[in-house]
PLY file of the C-alpha trace (Angstrom):
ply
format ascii 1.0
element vertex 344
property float x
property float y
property float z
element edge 343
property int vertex1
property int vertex2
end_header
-71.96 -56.77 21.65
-69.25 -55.00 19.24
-70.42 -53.02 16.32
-70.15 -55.29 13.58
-72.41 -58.02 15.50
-74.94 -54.58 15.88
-75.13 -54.18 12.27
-75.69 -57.86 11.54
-78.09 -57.97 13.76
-79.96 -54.74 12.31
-79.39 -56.10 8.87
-81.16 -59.41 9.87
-83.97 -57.83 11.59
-84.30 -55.22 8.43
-85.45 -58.12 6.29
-82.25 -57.42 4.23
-80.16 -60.80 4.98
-82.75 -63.08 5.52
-85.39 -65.10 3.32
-87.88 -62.66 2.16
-91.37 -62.45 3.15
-93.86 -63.28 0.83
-96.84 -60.83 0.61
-96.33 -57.04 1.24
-98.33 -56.43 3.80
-96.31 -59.17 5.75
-93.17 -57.01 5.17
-95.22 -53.82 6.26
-96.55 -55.88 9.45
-93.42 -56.81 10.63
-91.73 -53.52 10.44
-94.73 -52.13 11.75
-94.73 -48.79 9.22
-92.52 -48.00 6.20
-91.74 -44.40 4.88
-93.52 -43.82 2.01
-93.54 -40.16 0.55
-91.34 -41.41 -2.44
-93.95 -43.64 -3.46
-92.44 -45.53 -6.26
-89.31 -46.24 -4.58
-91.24 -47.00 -1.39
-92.35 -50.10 -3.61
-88.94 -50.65 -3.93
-88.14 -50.84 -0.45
-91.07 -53.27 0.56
-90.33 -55.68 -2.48
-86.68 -55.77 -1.72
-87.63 -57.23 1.39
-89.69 -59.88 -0.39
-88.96 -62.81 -2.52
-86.48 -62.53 -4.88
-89.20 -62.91 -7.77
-90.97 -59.83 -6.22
-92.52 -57.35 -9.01
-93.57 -53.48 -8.46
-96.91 -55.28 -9.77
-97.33 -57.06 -6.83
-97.09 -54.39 -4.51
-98.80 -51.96 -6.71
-101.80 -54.60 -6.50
-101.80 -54.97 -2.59
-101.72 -51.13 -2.34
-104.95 -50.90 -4.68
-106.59 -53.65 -3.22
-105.96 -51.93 0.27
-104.08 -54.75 1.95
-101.22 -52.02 2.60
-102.61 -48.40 3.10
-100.98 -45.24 2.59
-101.32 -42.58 5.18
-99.40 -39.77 7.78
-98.45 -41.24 10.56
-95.91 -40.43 13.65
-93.81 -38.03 12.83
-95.78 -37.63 10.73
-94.70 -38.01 7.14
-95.94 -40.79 4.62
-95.91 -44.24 5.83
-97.46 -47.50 3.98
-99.44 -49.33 7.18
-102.19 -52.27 7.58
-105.46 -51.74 7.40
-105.09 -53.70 11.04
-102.62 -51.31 12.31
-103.89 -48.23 11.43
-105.91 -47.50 14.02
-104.27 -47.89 16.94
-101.65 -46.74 15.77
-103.56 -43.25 14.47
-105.00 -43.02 17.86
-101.68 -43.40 19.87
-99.44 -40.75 17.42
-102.61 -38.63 16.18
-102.88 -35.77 19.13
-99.25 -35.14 18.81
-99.43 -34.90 15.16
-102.38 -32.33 15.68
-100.37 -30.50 17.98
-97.73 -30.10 16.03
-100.14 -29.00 13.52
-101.60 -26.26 15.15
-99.50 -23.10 14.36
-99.08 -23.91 11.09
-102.52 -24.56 10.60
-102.84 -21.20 12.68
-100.98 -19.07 9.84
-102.93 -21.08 7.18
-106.03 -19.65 8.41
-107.32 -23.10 9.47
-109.07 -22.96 12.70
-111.09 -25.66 14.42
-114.23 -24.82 13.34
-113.00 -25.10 9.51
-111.19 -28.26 10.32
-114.34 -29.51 11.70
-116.01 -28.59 9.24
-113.88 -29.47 6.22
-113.21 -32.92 7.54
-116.84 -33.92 8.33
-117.80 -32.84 4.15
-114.95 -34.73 3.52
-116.08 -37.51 5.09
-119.85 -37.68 3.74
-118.07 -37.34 -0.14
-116.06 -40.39 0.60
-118.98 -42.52 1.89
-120.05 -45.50 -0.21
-116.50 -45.93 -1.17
-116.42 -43.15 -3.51
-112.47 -42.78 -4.22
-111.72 -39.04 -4.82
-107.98 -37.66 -5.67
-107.28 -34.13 -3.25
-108.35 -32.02 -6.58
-111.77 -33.64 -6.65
-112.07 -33.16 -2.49
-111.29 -29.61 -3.62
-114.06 -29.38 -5.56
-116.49 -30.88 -3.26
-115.17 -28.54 -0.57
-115.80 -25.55 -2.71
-119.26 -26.44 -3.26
-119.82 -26.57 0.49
-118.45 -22.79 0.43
-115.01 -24.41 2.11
-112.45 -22.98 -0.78
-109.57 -24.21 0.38
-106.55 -25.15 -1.84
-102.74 -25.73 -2.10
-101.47 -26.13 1.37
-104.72 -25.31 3.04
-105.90 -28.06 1.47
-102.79 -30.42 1.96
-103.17 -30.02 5.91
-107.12 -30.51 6.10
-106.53 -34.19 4.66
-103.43 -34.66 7.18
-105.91 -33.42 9.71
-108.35 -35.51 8.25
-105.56 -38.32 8.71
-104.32 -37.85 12.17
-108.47 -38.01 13.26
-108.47 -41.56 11.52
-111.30 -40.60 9.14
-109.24 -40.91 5.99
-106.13 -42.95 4.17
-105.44 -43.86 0.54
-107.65 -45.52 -1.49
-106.63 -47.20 -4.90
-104.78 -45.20 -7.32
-106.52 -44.05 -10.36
-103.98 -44.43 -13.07
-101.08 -42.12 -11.55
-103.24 -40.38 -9.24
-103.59 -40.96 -5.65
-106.99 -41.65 -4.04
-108.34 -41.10 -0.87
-110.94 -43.04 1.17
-112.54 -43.89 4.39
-110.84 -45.75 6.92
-114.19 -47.16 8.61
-114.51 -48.60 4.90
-111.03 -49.46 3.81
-110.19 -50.95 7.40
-113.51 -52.37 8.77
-111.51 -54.74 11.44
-108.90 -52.37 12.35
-107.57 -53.54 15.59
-108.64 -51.32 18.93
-105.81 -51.64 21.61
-105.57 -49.11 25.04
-102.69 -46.79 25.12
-100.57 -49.10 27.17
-101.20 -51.86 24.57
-100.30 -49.66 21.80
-97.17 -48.61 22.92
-96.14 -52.01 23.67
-97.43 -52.83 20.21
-95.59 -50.12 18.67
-92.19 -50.98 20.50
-91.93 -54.40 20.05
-92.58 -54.06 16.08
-89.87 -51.00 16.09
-87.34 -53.18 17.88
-87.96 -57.02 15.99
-87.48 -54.76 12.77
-85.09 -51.79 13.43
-83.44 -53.44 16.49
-80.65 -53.15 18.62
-81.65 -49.42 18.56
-81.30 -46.48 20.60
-84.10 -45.02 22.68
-83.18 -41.95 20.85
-83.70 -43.55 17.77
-87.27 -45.01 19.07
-88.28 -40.87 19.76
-86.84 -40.55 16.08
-88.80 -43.37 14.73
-92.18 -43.02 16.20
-92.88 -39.56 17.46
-93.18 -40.05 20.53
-91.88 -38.43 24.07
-89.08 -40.25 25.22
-91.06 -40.70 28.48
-93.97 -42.97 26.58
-90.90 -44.56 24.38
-89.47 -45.52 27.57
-92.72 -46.68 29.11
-93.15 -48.96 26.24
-89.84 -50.31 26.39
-90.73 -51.27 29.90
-93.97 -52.76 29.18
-92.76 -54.72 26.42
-89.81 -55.86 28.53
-86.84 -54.63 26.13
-83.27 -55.80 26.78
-80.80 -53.55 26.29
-77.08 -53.79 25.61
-74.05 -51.98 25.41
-71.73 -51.55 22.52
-68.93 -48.78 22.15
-70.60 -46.35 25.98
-74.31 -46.64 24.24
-77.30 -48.40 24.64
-79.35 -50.35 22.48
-82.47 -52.27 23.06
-83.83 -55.43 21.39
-87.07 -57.37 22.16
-87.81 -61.63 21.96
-85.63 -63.71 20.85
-83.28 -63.72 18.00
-85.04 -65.28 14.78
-83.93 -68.47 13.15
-85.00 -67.55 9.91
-82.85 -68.88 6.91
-80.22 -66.40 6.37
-78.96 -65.10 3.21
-75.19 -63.98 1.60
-76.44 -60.81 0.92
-73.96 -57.92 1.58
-74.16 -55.58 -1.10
-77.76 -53.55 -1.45
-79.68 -50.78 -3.34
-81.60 -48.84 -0.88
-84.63 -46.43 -2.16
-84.36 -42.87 -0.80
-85.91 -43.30 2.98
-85.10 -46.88 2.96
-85.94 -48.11 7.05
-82.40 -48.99 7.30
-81.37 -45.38 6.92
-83.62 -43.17 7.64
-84.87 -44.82 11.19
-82.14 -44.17 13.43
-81.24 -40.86 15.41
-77.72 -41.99 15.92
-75.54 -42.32 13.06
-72.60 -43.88 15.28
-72.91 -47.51 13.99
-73.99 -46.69 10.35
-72.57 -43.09 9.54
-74.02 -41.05 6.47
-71.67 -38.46 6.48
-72.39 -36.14 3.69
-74.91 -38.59 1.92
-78.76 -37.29 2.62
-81.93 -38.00 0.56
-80.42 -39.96 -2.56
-80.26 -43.59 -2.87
-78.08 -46.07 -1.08
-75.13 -48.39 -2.41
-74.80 -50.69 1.64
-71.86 -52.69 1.27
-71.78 -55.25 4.66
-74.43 -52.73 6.74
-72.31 -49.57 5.64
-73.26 -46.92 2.74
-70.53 -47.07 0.44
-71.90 -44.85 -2.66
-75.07 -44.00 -3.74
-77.22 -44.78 -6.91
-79.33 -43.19 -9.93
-82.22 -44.20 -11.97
-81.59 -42.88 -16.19
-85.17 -43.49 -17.84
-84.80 -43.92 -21.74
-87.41 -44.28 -24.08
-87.71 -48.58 -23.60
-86.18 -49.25 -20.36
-84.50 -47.58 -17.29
-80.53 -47.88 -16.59
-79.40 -47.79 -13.34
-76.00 -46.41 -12.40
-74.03 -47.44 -9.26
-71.74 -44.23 -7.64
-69.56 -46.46 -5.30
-67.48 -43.77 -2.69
-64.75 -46.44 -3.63
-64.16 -48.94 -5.93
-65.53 -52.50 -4.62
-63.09 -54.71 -3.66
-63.38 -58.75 -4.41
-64.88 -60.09 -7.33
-67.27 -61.38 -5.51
-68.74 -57.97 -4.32
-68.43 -56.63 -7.73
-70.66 -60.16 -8.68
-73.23 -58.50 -6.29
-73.44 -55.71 -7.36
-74.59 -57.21 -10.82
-76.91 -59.05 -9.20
-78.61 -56.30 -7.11
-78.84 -53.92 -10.06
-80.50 -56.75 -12.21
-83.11 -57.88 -9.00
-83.97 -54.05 -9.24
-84.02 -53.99 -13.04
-86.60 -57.30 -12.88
-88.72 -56.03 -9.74
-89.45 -52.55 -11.78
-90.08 -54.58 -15.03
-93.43 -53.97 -16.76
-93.46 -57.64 -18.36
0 1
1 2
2 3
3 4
4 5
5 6
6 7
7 8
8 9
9 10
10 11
11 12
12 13
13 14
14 15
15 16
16 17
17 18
18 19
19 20
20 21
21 22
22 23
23 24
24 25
25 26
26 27
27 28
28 29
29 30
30 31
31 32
32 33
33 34
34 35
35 36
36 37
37 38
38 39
39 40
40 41
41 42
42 43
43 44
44 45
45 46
46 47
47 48
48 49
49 50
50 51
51 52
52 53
53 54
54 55
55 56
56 57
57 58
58 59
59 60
60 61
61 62
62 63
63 64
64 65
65 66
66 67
67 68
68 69
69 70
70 71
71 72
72 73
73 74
74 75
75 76
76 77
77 78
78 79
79 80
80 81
81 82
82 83
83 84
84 85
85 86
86 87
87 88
88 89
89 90
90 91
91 92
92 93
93 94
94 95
95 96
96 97
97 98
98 99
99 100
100 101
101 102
102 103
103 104
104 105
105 106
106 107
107 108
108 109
109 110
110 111
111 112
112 113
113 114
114 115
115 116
116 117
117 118
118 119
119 120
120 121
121 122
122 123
123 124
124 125
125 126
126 127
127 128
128 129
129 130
130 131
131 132
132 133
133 134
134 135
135 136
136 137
137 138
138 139
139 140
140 141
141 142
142 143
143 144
144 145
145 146
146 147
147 148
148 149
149 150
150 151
151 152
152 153
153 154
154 155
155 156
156 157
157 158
158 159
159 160
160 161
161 162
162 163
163 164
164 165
165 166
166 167
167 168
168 169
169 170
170 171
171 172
172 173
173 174
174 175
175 176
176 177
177 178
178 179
179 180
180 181
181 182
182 183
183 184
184 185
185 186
186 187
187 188
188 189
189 190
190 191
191 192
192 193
193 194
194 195
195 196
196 197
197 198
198 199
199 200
200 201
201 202
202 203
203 204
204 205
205 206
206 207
207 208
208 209
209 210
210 211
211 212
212 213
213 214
214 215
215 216
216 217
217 218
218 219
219 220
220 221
221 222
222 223
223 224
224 225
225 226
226 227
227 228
228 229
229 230
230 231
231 232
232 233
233 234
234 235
235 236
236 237
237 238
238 239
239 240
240 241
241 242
242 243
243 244
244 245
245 246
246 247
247 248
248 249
249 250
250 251
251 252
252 253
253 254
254 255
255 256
256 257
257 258
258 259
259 260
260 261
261 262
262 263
263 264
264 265
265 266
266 267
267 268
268 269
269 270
270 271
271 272
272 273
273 274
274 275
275 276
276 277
277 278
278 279
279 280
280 281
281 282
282 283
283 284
284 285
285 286
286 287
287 288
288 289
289 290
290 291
291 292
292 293
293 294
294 295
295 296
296 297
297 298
298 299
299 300
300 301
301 302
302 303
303 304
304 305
305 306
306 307
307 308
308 309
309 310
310 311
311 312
312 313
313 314
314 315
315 316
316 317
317 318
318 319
319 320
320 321
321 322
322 323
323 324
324 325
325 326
326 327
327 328
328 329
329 330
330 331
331 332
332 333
333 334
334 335
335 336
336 337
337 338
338 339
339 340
340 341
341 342
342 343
């Protein structure tokens, strides 16, 4: 395997160059969890990996009806999940997460008995699907003589998270909701640690493969002696390309592909932000913006101008594109984004 069949490959299995899927939480299945802190442009990178007639709408509407769930997870930082994934995989990546936790919550103030505490009155205001932003969990904190705010606040509800008592619930207006899991994923799937980590492997390499074991740690939290355990239960290939070694799982799909070579990426798009190495698809001195990939490789970056009836989008390119037909493309990929964030 050379390095351009690697990044065709990772393009492929990225969704990016091959039909799209049709519902988002089929995209969010098969790529097992998507970054999501950047909510909006998270949209972005689930409908992008959709059919082309894809609006925000539609995955505004799947996140509100809860078919795609918002929640930290792994690392941990914001990922849109399933309400059929999110347990197991809350259960497998949750006691690290606390771990990690635990100093900071330490110099916060936050010790068990508060978290304890704060997440069990959280829990009894959710009940009966009563969707409450963090302000209004505040509140109902306070009046159990819990005042805790700010960042105090922030880390009860990621404890509250990691224990798998809590994800998003619909949003109200622009405001985020919470909600109970046991109510917002009644049929949650329950797998044993072995089965998750096979779970959680094979999604991570039919989506992000060929891909390091490095990247896998990167990707899902975990100790590289579990990510190596699952890549042994789920009986990963590897392969090498340029002295490294990269993994991939089943077979190769045959999934109508598409001539799709030039694409806008959202800030914490999979394709970028899911790999430790940076030897196949360097970013150099580009971090956190938006992506111009030009045949798997960044080649500029890109800005959203809101004006007072529509939003322009402006293309950076590192170099001008060469070939009419990638300049064509570029068209094309600014309009699909244009259309997908259209409110008619």
């Amino acid at each position: 395997m050379n390095a351009r069949d690697l990044v065709r490959l990772r393009l492929r299995n990225q969704l990016l160059t091959r039909a799209g899927l049709r519902r988002p939480e089929d995209v969010v299945t098969w790529m097992g969890a998507v970054q999501a802190q950047e909510y909006a442009f998270a949209k972005w990178g689930v409908g992008l990996r959709m059919r082309d007639d894809t609006r925000d709408v539609d995955v505004e509407r799947a996140f509100d009806e809860g078919r795609i769930l918002r929640t930290h997870v792994m690392r941990p930082t914001w990922h849109f999940v399933t309400p059929a994934d999110i347990g197991w995989l809350q259960k497998l990546t949750g006691p690290k997460v606390q771990r990690l936790s635990t100093p900071y919550n330490r110099r916060l103030g936050l010790d068990t008995a508060t978290l304890v505490r704060g997440t069990a009155t959280i829990e009894r205001a959710l009940r009966d699907r009563r969707y409450l932003t963090r302000a209004e969990l505040g509140e109902r904190l306070r009046d159990a003589k819990l005042p805790l705010d700010g960042a105090r606040l922030a880390q009860l509800a990621m404890h509250a998270e990691a224990e798998g008592v809590i994800c998003s619930g619909p949003r109200r207006g622009k405001q985020f909701t919470y909600a109970l899991i046991a109510e917002r994923a009644p049929k949650a799937s329950t797998f044993s640690r072995d089965e998750a980590l096979a779970a959680l492997t094979r999604r991570y390499l039919q989506s992000h493969g060929p891909a390091t074991v490095r990247d896998f740690v990167w990707w899902s939290g975990l100790a590289t002696a579990e990510a190596r355990r699952g890549l042994e239960i789920a009986r990963a290939r590897n392969q090498e390309c340029d002295g490294m070694i990269y993994w991939t799982v089943g077979a190769q799909s045959r999934a109508a592909a598409t001539d799709r070579r030039v694409h806008l990426l959202p800030i914490y798009d999979e394709y970028t932000v899911a790999y430790r190495d940076r030897v196949v698809v360097p970013h150099g001195s580009i971090n956190f913006r938006h992506v111009l990939v030009v045949d798997g490789q960044i080649a500029g970056t890109w800005r959203t101008i809101p004006k007072s009836s529509s939003v322009t989008v402006e293309v950076i390119p590192l170099s001008p594109l060469a070939g009419t037909s990638r300049r064509a493309q570029e068209r094309a990929v600014v309009e699909h984004y244009r259309r997908f964030i259209a409110s008619e």
